[in-house]
N, C-alpha and C positions, 0 to 999 in steps of 0.2 A: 504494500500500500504506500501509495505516495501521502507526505507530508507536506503541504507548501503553504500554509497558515495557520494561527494560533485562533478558532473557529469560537472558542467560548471555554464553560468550565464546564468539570464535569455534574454539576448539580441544576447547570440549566436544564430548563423541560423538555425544551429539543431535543434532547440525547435521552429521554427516558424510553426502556426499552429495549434499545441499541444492545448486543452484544459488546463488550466491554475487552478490549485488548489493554495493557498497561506495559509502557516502556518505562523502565528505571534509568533518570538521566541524573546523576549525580551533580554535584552542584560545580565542577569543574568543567562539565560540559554543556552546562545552561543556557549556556553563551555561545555557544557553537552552531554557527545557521546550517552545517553541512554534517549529516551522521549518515551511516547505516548502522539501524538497530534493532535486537530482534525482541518482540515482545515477549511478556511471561506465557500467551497461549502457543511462541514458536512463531506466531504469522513478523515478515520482516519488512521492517520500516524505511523508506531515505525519507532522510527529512530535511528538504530543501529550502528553508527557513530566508526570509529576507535578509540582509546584514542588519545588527545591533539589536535583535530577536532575542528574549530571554523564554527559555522553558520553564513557567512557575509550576508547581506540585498542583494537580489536577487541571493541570490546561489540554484542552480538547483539541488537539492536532490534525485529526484526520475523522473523518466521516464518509461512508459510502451510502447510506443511510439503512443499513443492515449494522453496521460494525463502527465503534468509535474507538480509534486512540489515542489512551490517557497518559498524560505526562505523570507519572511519581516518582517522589524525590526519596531515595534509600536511605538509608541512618549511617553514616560514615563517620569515622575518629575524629573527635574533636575536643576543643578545652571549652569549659560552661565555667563561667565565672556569677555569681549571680550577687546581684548589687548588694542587698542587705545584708549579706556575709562578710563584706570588705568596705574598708576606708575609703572617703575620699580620697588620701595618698596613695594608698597600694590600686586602687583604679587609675589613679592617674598614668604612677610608673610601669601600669600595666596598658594602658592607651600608648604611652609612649614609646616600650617595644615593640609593638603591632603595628603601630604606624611607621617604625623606622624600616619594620621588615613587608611593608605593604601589604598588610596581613586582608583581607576582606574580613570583615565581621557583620555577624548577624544579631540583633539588638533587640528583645523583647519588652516587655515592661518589667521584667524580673531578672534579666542577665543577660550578659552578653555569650554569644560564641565564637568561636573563630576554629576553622582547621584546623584540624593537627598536621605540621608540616614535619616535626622529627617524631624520635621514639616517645613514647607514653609515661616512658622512665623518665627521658629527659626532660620533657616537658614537665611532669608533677617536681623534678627537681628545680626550674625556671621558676614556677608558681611559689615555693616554698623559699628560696631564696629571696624571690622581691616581697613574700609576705600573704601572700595572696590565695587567700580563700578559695580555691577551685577543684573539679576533677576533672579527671579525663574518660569520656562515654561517647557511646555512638550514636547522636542524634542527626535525623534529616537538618540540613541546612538550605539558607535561601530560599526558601518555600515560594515567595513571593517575590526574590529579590534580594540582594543586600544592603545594609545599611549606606549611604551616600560616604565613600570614602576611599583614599588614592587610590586602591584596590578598584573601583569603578571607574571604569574608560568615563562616566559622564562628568566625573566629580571636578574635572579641572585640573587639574595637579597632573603636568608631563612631565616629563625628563628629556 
C-alpha cells in the first residue's frame, strides 16, 4: 500500500470499521518522508510523505477504504526526569546538557524525556552525578511531536 499523506487520526469516524494495519515508526524516523515498512498484519508500506512530514502516534496514512494505516509510536530507551522530583538547579544543569548535546526532548506536564543516546549504566550515572532525580524506561516518545528545541529543524538555531 502506498502512503503519500497524513489523511486524519485514527479515532476519526471515517476510519470506523476499516480493517486496521499499524506500522511502528519510532521517533527517529518520524521525520523521514521516505520509508518502506512492513506493518504488524505483514501487508508493506512506502510511505512517500511530503518533505518536513512528521509521523505523530495514530496518524492515518493510508486508506483504501477496506484497510487503514496507522502510524504507532513503540516505547524505546529513554531518560524521564519528572519535574516534582528535582530542583530548579538540577533541571537546569540538566537543560543545559541536553541542549549542548542537541538532545530532542519530549515535555509533559509532569516530566521531561529525552532519548537515550549511551548505555542505561551511563546515563543513570550522568543523572546521579548532576543530582538529578531520574530513571531510565522504555517509553513511546514524540507522540505528537517534540518539544520546540535545536533538536527541531523548525526551532531556528543552525550551525
Amino acid at each position: 500500500m502506498i502512503a503519500d499523506t497524513v489523511l486524519g487520526t485514527a479515532a476519526d469516524p471515517v476510519f470506523a470499521g476499516r480493517r486496521r494495519h499499524h506500522v511502528d515508526i519510532g521517533w527517529g524516523d518520524a521525520g523521514k518522508h521516505r520509508q518502506l515498512v512492513t506493518a504488524d498484519t505483514g501487508m508493506e508500506v512506502r510511505i512517500m510523505l511530503p518533505r518536513g512530514s512528521f509521523l505523530h502516534h495514530d496518524a492515518v496514512i493510508a486508506d483504501d477504504g477496506a484497510d487503514v494505516v496507522i502510524v504507532r509510536r513503540p516505547a524505546e530507551p529513554a531518560i524521564r526526569v519528572r519535574f516534582a522530583d528535582n530542583t530548579a538547579r538540577t533541571m537546569l544543569l540538566l537543560g543545559h546538557l541536553l541542549g549542548n548535546q542537541h538532545a530532542p526532548v519530549d515535555v509533559d506536564v509532569d516530566a521531561l524525556t529525552v532519548p537515550l543516546f549511551t548505555s542505561a549504566a551511563a546515563a543513570r550515572e550522568m543523572l546521579a552525578e548532576l543530582g538529578v532525580v531520574g530513571e531510565v524506561v522504555d517509553t513511546a516518545m514524540a507522540g505528537a511531536g517534540w518539544a520546540a528545541t535545536s533538536a527541531d529543524h523548525h526551532a531556528g538555531h543552525h550551525h
